[in-house]
DSSP file (Angstrom, degrees, kcal/mol; ACC not computed):
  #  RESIDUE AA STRUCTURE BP1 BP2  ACC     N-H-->O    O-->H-N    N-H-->O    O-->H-N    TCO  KAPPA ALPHA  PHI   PSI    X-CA   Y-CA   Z-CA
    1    1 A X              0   0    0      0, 0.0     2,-0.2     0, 0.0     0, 0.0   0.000 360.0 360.0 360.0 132.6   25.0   -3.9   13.7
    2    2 A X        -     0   0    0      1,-0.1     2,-0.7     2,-0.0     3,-0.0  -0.542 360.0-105.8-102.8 161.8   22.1   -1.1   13.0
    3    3 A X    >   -     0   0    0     -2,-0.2     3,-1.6     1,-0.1    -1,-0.1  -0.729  14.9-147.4 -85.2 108.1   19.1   -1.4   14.6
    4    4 A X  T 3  S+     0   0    0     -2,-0.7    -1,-0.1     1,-0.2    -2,-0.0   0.792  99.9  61.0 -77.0  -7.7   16.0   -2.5   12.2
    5    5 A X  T 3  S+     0   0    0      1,-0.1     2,-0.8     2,-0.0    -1,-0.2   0.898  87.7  87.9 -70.4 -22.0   13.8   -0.2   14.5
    6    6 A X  S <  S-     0   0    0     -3,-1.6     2,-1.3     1,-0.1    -1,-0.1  -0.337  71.1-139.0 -99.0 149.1   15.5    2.7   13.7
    7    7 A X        -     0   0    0     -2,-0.8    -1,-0.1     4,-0.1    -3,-0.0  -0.325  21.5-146.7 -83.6  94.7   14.8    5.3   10.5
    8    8 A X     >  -     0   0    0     -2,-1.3     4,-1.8     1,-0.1     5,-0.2   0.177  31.3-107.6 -31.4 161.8   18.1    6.4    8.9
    9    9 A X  T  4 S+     0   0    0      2,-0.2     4,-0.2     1,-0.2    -1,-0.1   0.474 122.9  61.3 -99.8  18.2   17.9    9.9    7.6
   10   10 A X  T >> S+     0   0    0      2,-0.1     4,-1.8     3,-0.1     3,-0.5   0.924 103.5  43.6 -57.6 -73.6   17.9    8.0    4.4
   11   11 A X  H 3> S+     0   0    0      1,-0.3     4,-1.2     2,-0.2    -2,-0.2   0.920 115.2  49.3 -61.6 -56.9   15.0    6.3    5.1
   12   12 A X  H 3X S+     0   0    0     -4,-1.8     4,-1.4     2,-0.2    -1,-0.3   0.739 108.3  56.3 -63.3 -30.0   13.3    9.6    6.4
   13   13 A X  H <> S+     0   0    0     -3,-0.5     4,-1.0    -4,-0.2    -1,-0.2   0.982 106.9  48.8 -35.3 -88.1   14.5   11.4    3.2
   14   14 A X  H >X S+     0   0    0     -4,-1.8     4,-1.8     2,-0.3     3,-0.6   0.747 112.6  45.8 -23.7 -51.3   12.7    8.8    1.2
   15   15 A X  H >X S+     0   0    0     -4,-1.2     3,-2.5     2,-0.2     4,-1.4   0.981 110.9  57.7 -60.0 -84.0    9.1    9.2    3.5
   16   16 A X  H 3< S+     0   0    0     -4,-1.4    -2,-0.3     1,-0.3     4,-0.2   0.328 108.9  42.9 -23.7 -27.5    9.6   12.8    3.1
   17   17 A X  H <X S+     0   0    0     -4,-1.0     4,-1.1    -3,-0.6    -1,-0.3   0.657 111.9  47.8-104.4 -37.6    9.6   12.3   -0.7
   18   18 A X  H << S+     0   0    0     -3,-2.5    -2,-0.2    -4,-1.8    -3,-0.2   0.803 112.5  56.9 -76.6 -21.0    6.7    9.9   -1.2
   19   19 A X  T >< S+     0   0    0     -4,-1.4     3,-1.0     1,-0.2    -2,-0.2   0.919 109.5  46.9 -72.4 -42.9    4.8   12.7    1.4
   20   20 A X  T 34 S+     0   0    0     -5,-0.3    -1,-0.2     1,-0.2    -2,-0.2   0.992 110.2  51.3 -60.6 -49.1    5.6   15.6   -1.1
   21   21 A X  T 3< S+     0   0    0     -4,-1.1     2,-0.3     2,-0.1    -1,-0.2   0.277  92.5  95.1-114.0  34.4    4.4   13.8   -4.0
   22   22 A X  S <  S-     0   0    0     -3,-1.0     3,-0.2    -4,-0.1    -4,-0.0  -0.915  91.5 -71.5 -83.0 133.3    1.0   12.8   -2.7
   23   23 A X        -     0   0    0     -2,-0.3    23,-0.2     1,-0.1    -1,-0.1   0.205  59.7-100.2  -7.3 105.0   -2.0   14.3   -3.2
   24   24 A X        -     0   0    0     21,-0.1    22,-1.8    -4,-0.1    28,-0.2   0.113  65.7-115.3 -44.9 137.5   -2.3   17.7   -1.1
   25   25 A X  S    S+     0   0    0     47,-0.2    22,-0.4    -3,-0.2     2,-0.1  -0.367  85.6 103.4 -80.8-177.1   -4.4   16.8    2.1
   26   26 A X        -     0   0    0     20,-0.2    20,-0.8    -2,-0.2     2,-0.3   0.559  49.9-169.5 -92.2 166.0   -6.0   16.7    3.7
   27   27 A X  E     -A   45   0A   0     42,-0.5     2,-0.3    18,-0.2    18,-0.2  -0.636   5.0-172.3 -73.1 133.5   -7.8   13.0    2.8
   28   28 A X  E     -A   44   0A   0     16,-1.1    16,-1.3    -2,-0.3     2,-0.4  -0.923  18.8-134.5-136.3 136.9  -11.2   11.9    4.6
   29   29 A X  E     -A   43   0A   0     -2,-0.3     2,-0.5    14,-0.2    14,-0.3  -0.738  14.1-165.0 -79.4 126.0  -12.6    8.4    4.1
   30   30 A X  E     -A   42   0A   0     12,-3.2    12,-4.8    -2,-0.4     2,-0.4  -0.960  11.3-152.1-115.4 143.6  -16.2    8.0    3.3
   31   31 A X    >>> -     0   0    0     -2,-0.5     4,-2.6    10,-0.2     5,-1.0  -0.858  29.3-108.2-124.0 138.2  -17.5    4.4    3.8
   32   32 A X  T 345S+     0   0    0     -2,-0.4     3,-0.3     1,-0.3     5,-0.1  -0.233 106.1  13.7 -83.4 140.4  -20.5    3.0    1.8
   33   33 A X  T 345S+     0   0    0      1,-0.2    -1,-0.3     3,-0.2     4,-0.1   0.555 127.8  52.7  52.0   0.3  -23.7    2.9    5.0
   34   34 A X  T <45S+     0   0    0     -3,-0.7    -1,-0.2     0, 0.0    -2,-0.2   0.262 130.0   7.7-110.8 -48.1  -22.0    4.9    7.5
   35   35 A X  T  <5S+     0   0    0     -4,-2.6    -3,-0.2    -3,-0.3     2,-0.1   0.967 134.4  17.9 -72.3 -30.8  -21.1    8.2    5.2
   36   36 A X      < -     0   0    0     -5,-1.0    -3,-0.2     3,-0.0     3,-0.1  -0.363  57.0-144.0-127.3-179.2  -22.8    7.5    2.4
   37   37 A X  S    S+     0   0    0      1,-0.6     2,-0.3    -2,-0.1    -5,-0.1  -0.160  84.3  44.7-152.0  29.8  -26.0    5.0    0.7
   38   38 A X  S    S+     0   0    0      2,-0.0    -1,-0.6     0, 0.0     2,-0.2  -0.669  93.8  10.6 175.6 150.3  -24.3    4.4   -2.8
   39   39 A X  S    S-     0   0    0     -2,-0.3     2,-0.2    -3,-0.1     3,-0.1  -0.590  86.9 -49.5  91.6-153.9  -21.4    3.6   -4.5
   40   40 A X        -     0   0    0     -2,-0.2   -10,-0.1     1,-0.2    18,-0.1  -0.682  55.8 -83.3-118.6 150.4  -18.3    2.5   -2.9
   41   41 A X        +     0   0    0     -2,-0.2    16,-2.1    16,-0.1     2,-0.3  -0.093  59.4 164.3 -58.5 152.9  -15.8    3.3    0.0
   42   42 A X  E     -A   30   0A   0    -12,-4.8   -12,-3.2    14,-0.2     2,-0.4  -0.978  39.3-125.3-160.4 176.4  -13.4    6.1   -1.4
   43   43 A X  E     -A   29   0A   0     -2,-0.3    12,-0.6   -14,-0.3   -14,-0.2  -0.824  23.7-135.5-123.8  89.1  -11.2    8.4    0.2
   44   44 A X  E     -A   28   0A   0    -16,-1.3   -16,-1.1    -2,-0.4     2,-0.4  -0.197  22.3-156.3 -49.5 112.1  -11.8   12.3   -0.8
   45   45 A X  E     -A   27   0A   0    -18,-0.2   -18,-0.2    -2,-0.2   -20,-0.1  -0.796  46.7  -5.8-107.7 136.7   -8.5   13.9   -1.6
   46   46 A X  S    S-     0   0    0    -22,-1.8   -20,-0.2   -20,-0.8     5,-0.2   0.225  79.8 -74.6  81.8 154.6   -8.0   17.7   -1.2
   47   47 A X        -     0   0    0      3,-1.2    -2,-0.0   -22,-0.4   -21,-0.0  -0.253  50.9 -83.9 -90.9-162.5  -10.2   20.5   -0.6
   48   48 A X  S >  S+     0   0    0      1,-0.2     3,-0.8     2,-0.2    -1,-0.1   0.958 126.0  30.3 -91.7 -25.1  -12.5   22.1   -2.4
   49   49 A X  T 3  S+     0   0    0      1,-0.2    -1,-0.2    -3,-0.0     2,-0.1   0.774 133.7  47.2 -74.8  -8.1  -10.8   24.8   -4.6
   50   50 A X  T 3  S+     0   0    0    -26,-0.0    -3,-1.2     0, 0.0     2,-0.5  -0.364  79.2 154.7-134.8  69.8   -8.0   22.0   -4.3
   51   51 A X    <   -     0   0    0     -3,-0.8    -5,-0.3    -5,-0.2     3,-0.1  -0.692  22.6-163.9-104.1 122.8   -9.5   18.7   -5.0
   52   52 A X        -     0   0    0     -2,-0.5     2,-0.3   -28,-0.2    -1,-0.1   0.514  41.5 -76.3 -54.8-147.3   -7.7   15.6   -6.3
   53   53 A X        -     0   0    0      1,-0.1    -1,-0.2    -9,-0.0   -30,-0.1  -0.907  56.0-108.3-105.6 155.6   -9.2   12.6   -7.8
   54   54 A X        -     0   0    0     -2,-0.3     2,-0.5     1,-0.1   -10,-0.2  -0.019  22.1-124.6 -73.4-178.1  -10.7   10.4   -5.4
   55   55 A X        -     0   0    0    -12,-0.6    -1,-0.1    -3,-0.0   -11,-0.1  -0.667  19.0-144.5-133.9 104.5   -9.4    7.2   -4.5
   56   56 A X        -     0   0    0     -2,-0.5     2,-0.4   -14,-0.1   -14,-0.2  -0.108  11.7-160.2 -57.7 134.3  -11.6    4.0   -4.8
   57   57 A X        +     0   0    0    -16,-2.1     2,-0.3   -17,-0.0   -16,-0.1  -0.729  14.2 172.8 -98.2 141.4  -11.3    1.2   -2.3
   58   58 A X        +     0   0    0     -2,-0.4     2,-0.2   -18,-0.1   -18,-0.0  -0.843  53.7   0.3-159.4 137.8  -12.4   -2.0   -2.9
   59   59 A X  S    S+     0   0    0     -2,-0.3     5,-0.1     1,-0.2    -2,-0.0  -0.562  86.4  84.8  83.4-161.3  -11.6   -5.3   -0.1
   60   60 A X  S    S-     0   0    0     -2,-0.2     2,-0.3     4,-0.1    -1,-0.2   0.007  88.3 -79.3  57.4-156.7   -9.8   -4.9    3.1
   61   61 A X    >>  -     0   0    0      0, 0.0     3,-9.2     0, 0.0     4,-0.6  -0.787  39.3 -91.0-141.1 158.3  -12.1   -3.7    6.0
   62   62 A X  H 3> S+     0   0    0     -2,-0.3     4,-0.7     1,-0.3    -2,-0.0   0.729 123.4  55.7 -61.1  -4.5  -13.6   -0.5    7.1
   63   63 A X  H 3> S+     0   0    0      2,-0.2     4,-1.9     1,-0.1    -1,-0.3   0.496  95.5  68.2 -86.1 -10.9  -11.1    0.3    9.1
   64   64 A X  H <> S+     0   0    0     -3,-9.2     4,-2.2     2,-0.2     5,-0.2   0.962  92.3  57.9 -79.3 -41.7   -8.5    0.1    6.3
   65   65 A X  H  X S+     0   0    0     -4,-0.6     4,-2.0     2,-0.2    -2,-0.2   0.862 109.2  51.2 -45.3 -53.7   -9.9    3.1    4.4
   66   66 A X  H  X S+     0   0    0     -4,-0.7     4,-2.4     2,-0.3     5,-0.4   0.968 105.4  53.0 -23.2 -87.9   -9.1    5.1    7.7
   67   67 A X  H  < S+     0   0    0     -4,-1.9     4,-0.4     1,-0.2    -2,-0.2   0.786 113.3  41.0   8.7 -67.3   -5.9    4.1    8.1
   68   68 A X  H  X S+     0   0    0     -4,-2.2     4,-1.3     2,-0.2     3,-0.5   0.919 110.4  56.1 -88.9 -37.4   -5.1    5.0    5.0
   69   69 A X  H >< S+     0   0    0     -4,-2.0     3,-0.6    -3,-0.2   -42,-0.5   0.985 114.5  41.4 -52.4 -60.0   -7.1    8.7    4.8
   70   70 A X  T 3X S+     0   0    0     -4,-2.4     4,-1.8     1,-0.2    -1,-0.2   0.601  94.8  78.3 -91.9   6.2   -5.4   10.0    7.9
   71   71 A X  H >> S+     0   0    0     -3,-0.5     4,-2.4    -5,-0.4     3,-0.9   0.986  90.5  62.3 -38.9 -58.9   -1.7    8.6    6.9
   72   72 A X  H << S+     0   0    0     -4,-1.3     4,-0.4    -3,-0.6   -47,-0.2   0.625 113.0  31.3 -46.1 -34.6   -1.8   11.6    4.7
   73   73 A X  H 34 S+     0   0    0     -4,-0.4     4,-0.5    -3,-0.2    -1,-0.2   0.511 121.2  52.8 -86.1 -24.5   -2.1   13.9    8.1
   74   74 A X  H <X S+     0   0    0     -4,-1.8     4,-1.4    -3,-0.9    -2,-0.2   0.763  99.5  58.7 -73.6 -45.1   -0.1   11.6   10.2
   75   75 A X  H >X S+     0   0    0     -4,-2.4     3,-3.8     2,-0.3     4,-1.9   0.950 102.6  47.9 -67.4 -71.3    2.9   11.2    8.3
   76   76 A X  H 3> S+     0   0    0     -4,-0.4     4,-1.1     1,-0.4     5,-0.3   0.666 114.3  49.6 -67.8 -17.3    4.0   14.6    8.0
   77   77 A X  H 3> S+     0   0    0     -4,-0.5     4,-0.7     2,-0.2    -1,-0.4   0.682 112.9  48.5 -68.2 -18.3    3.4   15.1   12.0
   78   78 A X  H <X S+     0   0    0     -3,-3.8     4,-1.1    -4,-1.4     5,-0.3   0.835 109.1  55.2 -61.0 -45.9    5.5   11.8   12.5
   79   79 A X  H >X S+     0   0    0     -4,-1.9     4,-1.4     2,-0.2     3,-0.7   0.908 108.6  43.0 -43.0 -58.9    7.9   13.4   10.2
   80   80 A X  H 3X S+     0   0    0     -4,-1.1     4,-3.4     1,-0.3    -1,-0.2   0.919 116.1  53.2 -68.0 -47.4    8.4   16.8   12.4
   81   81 A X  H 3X S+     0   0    0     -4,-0.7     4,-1.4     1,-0.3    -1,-0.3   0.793 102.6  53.7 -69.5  -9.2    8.5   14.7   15.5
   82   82 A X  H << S+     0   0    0     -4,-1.1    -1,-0.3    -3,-0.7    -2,-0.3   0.605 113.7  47.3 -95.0 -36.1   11.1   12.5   14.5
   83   83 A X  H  < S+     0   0    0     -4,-1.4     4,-0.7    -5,-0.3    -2,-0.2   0.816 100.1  55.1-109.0  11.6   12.9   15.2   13.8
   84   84 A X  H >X S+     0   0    0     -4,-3.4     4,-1.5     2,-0.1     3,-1.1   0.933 109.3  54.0 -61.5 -58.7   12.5   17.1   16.5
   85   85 A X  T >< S+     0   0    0     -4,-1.4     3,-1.5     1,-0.2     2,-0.9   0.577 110.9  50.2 -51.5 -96.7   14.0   13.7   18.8
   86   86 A X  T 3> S+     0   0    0      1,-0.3     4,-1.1     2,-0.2    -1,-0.2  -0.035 106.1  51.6 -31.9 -32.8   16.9   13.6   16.6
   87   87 A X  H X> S+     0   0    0     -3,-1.1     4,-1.9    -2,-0.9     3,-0.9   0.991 115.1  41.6 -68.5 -81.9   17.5   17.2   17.1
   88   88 A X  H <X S+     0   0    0     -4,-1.5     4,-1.0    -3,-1.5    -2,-0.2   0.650 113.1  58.4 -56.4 -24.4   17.4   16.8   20.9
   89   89 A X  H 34 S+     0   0    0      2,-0.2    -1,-0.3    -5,-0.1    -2,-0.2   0.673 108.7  45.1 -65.2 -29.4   19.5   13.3   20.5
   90   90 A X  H << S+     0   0    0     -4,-1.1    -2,-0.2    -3,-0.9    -3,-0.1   0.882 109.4  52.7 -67.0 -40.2   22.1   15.0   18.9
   91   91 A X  H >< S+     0   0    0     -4,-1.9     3,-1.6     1,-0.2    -2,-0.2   0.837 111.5  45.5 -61.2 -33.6   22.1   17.8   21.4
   92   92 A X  T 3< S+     0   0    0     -4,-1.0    -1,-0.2     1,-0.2    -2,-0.1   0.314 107.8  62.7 -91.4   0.6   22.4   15.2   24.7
   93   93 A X  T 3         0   0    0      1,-0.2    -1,-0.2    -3,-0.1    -2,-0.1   0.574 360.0 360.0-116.1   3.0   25.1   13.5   22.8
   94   94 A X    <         0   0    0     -3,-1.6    -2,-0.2     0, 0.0    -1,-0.2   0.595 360.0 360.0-100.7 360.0   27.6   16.6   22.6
């Protein structure tokens, strides 16, 4: 029986492939009254000699726009560190 906690190196293949073929980071959220005084929350993708198109928000709560901005920075450090354990669970296991 597998374990629903744990990420296959399928599954981590798969993260690894939606990470690539997202916008270069990094992402920051600006939120309508705290960053900004018009328009709408959006998420700024890229820098500036490499900037995407933004990405408009609309619902959820300010803390969702956050969330989602620094995913873009999170992920791929989740990535390395998951495979870093694995690395060192393989080693303890010989």
């Amino acid at each position: 029986m597998q374990d629903d906690n744990k990420i296959s190196d399928d599954e981590l293949n798969l993260i690894i492939q939606r990470c690539k073929k997202a916008t270069k980071g990094p992402w920051i959220s600006y939120v309508e009254g705290r960053d900004h005084t018009s328009g709408s929350n959006f998420i700024l993708t890229g820098t500036e000699c490499n900037r995407g198109k933004n990405i408009e928000l609309i619902g959820g709560t300010i803390d969702d726009p956050e969330f989602i901005a620094h995913a873009r920075q999170d992920i791929p450090k989740l990535i390395n560190e998951i495979k870093r354990l694995k690395k060192i669970i393989i080693k303890n296991k010989q």
